[in-house]
C-alpha positions as CSV (number, residue, x, y, z in Angstrom):
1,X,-62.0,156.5,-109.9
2,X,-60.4,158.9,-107.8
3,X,-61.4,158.7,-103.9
4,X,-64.1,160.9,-101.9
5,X,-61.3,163.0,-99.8
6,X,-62.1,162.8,-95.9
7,X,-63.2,166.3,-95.7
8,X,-66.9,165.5,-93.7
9,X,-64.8,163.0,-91.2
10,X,-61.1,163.0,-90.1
11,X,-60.3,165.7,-92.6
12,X,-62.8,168.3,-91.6
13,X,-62.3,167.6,-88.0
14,X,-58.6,168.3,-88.4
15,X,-59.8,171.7,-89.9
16,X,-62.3,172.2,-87.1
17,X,-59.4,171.9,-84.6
18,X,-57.4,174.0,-86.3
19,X,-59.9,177.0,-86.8
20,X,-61.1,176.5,-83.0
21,X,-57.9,175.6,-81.0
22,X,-54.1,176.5,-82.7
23,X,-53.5,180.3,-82.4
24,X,-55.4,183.0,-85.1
25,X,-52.6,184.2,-85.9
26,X,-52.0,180.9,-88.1
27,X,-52.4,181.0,-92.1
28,X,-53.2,177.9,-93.1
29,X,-55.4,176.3,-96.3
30,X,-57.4,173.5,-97.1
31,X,-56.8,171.9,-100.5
32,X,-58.7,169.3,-102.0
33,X,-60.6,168.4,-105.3
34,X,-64.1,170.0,-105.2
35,X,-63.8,173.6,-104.6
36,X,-67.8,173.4,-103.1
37,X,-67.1,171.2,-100.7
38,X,-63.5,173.2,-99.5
39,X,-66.2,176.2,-99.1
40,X,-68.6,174.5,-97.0
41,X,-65.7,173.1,-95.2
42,X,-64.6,177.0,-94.5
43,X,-68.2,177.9,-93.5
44,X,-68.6,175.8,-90.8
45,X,-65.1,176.9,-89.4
46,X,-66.3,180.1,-89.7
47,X,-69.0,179.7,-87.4
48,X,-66.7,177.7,-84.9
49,X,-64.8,180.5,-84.7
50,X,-65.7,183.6,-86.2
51,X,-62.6,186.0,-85.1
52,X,-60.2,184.2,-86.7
53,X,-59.2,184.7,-90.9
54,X,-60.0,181.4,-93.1
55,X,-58.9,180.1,-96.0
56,X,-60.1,182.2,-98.8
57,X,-60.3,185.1,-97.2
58,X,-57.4,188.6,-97.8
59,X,-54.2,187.9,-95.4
60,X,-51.4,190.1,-95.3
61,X,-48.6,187.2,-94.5
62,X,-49.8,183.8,-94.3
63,X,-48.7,180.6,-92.4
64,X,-50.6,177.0,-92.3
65,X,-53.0,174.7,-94.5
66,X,-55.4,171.9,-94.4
67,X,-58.1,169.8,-95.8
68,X,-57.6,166.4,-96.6
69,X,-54.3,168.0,-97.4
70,X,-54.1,170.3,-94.4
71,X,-50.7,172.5,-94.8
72,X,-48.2,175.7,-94.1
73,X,-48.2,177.9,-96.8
74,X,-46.9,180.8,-98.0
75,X,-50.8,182.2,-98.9
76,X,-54.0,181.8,-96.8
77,X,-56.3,180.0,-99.5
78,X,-58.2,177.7,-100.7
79,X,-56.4,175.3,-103.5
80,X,-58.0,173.2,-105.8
81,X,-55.8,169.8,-106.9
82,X,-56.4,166.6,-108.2
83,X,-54.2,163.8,-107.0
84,X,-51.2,163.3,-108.9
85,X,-47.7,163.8,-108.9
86,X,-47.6,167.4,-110.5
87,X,-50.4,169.0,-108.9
88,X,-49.3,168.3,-105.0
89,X,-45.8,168.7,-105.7
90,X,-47.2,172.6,-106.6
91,X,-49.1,172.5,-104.0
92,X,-46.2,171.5,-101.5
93,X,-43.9,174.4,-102.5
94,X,-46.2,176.9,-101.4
95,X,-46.8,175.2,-98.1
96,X,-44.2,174.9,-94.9
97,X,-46.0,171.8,-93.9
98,X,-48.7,169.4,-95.0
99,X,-51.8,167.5,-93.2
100,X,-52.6,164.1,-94.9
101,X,-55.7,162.8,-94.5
102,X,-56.7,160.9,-97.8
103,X,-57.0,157.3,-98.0
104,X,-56.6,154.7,-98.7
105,X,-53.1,155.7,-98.3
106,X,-52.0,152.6,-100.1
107,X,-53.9,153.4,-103.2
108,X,-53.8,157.4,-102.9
109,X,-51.4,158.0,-100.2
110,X,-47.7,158.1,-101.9
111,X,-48.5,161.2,-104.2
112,X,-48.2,163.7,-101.1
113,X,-46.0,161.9,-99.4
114,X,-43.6,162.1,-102.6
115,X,-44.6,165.8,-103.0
116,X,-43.3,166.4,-99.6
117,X,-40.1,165.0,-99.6
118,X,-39.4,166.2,-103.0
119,X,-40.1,170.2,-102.0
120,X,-38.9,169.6,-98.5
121,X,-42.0,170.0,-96.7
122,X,-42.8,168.8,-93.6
123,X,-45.2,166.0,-93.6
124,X,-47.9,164.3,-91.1
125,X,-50.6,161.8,-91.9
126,X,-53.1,159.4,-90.2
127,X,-52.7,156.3,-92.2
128,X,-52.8,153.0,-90.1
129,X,-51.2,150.8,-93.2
130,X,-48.2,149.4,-92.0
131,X,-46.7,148.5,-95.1
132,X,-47.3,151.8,-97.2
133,X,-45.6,153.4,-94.1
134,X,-42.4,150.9,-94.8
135,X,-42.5,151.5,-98.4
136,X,-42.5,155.9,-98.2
137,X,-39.5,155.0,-95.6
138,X,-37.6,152.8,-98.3
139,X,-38.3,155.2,-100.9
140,X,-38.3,158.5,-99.8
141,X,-36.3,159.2,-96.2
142,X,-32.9,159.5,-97.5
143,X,-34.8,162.6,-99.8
144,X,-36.5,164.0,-96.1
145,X,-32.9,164.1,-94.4
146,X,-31.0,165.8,-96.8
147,X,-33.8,168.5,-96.9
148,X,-34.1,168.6,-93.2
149,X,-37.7,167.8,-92.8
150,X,-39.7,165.8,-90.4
151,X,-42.4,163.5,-91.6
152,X,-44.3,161.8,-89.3
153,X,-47.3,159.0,-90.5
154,X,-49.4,156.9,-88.3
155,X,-50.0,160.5,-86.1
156,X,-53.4,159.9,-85.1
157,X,-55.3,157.1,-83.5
158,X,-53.1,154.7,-85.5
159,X,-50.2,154.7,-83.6
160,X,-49.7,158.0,-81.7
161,X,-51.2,156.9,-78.1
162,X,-49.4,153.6,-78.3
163,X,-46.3,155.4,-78.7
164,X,-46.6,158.2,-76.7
165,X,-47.5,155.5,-73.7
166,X,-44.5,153.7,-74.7
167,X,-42.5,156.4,-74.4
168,X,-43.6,157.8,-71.0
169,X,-43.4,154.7,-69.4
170,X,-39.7,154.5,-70.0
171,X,-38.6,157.7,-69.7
172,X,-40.2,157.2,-65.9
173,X,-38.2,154.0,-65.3
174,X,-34.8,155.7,-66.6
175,X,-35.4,158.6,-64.6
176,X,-36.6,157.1,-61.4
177,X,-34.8,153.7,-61.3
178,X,-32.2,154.9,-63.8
179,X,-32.5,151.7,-65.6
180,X,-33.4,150.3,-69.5
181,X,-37.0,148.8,-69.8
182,X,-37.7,145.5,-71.2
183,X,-40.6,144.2,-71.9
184,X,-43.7,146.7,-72.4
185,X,-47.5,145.9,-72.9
186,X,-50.1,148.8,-73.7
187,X,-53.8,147.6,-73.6
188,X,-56.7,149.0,-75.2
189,X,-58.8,149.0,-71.5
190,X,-62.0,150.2,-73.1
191,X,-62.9,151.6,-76.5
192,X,-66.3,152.7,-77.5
193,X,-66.2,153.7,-81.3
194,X,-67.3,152.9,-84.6
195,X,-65.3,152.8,-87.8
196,X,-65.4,155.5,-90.3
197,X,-66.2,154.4,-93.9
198,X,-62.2,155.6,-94.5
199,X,-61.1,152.9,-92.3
200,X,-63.5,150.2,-93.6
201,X,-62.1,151.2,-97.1
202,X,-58.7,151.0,-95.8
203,X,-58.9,147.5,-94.6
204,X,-60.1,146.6,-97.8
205,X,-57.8,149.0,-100.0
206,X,-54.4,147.3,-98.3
207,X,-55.2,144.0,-99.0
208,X,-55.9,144.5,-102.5
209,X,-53.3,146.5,-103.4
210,X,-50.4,144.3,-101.7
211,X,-49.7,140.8,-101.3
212,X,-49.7,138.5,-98.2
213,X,-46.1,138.0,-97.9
214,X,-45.7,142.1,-98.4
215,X,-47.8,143.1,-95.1
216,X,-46.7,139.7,-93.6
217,X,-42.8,141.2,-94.0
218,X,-43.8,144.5,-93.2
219,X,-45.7,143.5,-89.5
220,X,-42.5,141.2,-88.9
221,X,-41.0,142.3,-85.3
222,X,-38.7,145.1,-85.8
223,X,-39.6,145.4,-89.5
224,X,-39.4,149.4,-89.2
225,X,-36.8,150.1,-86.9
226,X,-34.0,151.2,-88.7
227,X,-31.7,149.5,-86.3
228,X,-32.0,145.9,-85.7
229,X,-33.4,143.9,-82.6
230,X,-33.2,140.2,-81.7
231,X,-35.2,140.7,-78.8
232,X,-37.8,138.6,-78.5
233,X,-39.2,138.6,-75.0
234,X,-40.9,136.0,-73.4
235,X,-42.7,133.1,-74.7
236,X,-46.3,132.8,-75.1
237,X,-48.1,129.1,-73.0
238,X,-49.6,126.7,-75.0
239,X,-52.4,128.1,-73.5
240,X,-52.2,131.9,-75.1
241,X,-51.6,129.6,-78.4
242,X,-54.6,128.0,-78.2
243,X,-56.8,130.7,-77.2
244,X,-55.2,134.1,-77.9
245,X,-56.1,134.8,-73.8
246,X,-52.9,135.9,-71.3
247,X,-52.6,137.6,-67.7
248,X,-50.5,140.2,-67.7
249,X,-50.0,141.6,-63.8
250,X,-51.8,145.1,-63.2
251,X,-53.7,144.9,-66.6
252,X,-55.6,141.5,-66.1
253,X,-56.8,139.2,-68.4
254,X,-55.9,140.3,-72.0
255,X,-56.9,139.2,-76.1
256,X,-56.1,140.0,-78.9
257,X,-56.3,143.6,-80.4
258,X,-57.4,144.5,-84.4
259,X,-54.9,147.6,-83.0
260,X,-51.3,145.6,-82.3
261,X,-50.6,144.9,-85.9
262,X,-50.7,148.7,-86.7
263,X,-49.2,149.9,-83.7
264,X,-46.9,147.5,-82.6
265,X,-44.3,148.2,-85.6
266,X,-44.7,152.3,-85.1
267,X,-43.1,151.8,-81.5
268,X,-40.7,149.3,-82.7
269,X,-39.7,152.1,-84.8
270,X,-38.9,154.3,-82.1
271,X,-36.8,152.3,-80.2
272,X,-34.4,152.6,-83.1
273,X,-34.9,155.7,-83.8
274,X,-34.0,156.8,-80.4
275,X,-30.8,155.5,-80.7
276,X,-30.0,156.8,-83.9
277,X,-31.2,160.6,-83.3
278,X,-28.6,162.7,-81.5
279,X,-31.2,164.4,-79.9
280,X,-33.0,162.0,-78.8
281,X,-30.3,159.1,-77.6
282,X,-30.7,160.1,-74.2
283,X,-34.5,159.4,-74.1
284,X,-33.6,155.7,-75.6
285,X,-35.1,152.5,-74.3
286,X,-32.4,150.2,-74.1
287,X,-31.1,147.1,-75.9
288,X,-33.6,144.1,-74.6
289,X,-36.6,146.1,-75.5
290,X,-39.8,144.5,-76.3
291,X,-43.2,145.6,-77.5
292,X,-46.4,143.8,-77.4
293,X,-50.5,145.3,-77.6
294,X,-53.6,143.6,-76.6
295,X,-56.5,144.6,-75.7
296,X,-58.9,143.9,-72.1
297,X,-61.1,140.8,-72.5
298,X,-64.1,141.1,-70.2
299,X,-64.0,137.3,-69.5
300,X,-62.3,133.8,-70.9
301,X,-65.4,133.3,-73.4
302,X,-65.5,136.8,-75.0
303,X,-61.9,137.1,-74.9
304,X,-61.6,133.5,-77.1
305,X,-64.6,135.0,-79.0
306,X,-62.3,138.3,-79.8
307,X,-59.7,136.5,-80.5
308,X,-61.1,134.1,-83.3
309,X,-63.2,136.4,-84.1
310,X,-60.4,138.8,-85.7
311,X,-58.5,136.1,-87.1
312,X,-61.3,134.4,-88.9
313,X,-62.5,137.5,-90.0
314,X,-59.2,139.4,-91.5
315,X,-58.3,135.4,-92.8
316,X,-61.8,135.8,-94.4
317,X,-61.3,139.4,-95.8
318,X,-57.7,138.5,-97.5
319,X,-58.9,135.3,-99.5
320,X,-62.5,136.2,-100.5
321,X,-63.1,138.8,-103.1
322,X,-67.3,138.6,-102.0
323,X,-66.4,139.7,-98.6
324,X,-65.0,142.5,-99.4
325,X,-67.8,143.4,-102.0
326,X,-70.3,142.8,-99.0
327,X,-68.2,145.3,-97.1
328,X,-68.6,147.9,-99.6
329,X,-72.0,147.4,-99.8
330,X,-73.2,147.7,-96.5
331,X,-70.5,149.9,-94.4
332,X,-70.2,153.6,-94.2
333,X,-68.4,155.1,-97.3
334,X,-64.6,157.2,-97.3
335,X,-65.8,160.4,-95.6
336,X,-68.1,159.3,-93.7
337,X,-69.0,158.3,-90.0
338,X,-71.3,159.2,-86.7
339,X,-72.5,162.5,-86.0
340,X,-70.6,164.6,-84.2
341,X,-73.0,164.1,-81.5
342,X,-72.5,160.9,-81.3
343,X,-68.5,160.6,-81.9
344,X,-68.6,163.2,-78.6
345,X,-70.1,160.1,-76.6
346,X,-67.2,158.1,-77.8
347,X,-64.0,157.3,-75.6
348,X,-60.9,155.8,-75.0
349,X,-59.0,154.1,-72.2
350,X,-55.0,152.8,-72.3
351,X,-52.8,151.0,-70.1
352,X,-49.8,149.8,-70.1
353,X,-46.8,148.0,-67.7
354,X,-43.4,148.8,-68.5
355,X,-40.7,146.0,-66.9
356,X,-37.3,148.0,-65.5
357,X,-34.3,146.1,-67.5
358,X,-32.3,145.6,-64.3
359,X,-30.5,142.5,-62.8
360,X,-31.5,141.2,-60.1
361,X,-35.3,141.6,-61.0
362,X,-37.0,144.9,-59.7
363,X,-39.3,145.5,-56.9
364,X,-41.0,147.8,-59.5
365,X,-43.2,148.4,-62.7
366,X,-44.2,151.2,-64.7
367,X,-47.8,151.2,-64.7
368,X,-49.7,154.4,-67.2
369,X,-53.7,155.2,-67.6
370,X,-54.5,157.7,-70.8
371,X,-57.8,158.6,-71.2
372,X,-59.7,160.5,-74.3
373,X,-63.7,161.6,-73.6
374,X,-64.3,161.5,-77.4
375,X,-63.9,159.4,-80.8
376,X,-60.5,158.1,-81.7
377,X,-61.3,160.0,-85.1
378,X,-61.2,163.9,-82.7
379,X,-58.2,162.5,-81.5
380,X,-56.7,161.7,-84.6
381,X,-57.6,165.6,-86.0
382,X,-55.8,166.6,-82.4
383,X,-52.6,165.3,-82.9
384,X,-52.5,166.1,-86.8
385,X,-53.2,169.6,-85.8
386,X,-50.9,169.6,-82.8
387,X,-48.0,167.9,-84.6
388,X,-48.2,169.9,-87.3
389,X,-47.9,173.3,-85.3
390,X,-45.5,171.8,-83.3
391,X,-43.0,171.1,-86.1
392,X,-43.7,174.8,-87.2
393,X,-42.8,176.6,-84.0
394,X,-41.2,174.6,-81.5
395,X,-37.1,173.7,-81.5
396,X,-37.9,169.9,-82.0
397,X,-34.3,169.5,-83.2
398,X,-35.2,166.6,-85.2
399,X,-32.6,166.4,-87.8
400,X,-34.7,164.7,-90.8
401,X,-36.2,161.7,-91.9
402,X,-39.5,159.5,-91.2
403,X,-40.3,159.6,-87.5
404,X,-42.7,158.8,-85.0
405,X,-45.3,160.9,-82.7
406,X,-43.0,159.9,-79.7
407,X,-40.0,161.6,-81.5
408,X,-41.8,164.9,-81.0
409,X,-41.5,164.1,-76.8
410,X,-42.5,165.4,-73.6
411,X,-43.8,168.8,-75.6
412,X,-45.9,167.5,-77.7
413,X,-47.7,165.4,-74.8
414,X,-48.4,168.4,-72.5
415,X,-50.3,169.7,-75.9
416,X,-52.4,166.6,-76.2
417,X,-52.8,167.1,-72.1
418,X,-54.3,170.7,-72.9
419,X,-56.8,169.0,-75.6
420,X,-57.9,165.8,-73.0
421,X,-55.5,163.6,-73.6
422,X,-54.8,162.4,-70.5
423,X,-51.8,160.2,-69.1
424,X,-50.9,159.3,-65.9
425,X,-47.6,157.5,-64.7
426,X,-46.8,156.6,-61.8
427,X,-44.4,153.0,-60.2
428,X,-45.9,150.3,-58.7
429,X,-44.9,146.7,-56.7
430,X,-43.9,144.0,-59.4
């Protein structure tokens, strides 16, 4: 059975962004299975923002899309498609770019993705799923650089601040202590949100649809970076062994995050990419770079309890078939979530340390701070829109192939800074 698109959550939030905050002189679309419910998405960006033209309505020259498959196209519409291989590859030629928010990406994902790169299109999505993200890189980049196109997964939640984080933190350090960083931990500070049913349903989706030794290779250390790293950094104690617990200086006493395993490979990523992108080698990190995420534990017992916690839990969800039944029982289904009154009560808080590569040791760290005042899920449908519309209109100078948020730069973080996203950088004493 085919999935319920995302158009009530991430999907239609997307769409709200884009009919409230990218310019009206946009064309864009929203494309999706069920013509009713593309309509009453359109109403209710209608009422957002009634001066602007939505899909479905006369437009003399047209521009940009959306829906769960929120694109650029050559007609402002709304387009009706069921997910296979002939239908979005249609639906890709008439766009300039594409918004992917259907999941489970794993199960439903590769379709658009493969459309894309096909009728070089430019491509973002907000899939967390590690090793589907590995697999459209095997299969399908060489296809996006010879066309020329950027695509750009994990661009929301899952692994855009991570990465964007990473990203300031060394471009601070090379431009102030003109060194290399080294090692570089981002923690999730404080988080208050509640999964959507499409997460839930991804969780479940990924580990039935590949093995244990496919997302094992896929989450090993570098496993994405197209250039390889033997870089290991330093060894955990016994003590972080035992309990999953370590003290890292200026972020205190950290666990371990359900976020690390999908984020920690997306900024591997970019440390070879920045080496291998002309434009970007200048913004590189440097050779002994190393990446780790964890998130604040409030004390030694709830960190331990965090800790064994996720590990039971995800070692509970692989093996048993009942658990995952249970799941689907009682959890929020795909395209569905909190109110919006309640995901505007939401927020998130990052922060990282980034160590200068320099010998002898420096006097000085990079220390950041982002902050979102809403749900992870508004931020994800910010930076879909805002990528989107910044591979359509500004002189990225990418030259093609799969990249990550933090390829996009300095630009696309003073757009996020103009929607709340928030990040502060600054050096401090070692």
């Amino acid at each position: 059975m085919a999935p319920q698109l995302n158009q009530r959550y991430t999907g239609f939030m997307t769409a709200e962004h884009i009919a409230e905050r990218l310019p009206t002189d946009l064309k864009w679309a929203v494309a999706g299975r069920s013509e009713e419910k593309l309509k009453r998405v359109v109403s209710e960006c209608q009422k957002l923002n009634p001066d602007r033209v939505q899909p479905g309505k006369e437009m003399p020259v047209p521009l940009f899309p959306l829906a769960p498959f929120h694109i650029l196209t050559k007609k402002t519409e709304i387009e009706v498609c069921n997910l296979n291989d002939q239908e979005l590859l249609a639906l890709a030629k008439k766009t300039s770019a594409m918004i992917c928010t259907v999941g489970p990406f794993a199960q439903f994902g590769e379709h658009a993705f493969k459309a894309c790169a096909e009728a070089g299109t430019h491509y973002i999505d907000c899939t967390g799923e590690v090793v589907w993200t590995l697999a459209m890189i095997q299969k399908y980049e060489a296809l996006a650089k010879k066309a020329g196109i950027v695509m750009i997964p994990q661009c929301g939640f899952d692994s855009a601040p991570s990465d964007l984080l990473t990203w300031s933190m060394a471009q601070l350090v090379r431009s102030k202590l003109s060194a290399p960083v080294s090692d570089v931990v981002v923690s999730i500070h404080d988080l208050k949100t509640k999964p959507s049913g499409g997460t839930l349903a991804t969780i479940i989706g990924l580990v039935e649809t590949y093995s244990i030794k496919e997302i094992g290779a896929a989450k090993a250390p570098f496993a994405l970076s197209p250039v390889p790293n033997s870089y290991q950094g330093p060894k955990p104690s016994l003590f972080t062994k035992l309990t999953g617990l370590r003290t890292v200086s200026h972020l205190g006493l950290l666990t371990t995050s359900v976020t690390a395993a999908t984020d920690e490979p997306i900024v591997q990523r970019t440390w070879g990419l920045l080496q291998q992108e002309r434009s970007r080698q200048k913004e590189a990190y440097g050779p002994r770079f190393n990446y780790h995420e964890y998130a604040r534990a409030k004390s030694t017992l709830s960190g331990m309890i965090a800790h064994y916690g996720l590990v039971i839990g995800m070692t509970m969800l692989v093996l048993f078939a009942p658990v995952r039944n249970l799941m689907r029982r009682y959890i929020y289904q795909p395209g569905e979530g909190v109110s919006k009154e309640e995901a505007a009560k939401e927020y998130i808080v990052m922060r990282g340390t980034a160590v200068p590569d320099v010998q002898p040791k420096s006097d000085k760290v990079a220390m950041i701070e982002a902050k979102y005042p809403a749900s992870p899920y508004l931020l994800t449908a910010t930076c879909l829109a805002q990528a989107a519309y910044f591979v359509l209109k500004d002189d990225h100078q990418l030259e093609g192939g799969v990249y990550t948020p933090a390829c996009l730069g300095q630009r696309f973080i003073d757009r996020l800074d103009g929607e709340g996203f928030k990040i502060e950088t600054k050096l401090v004493d070692a």
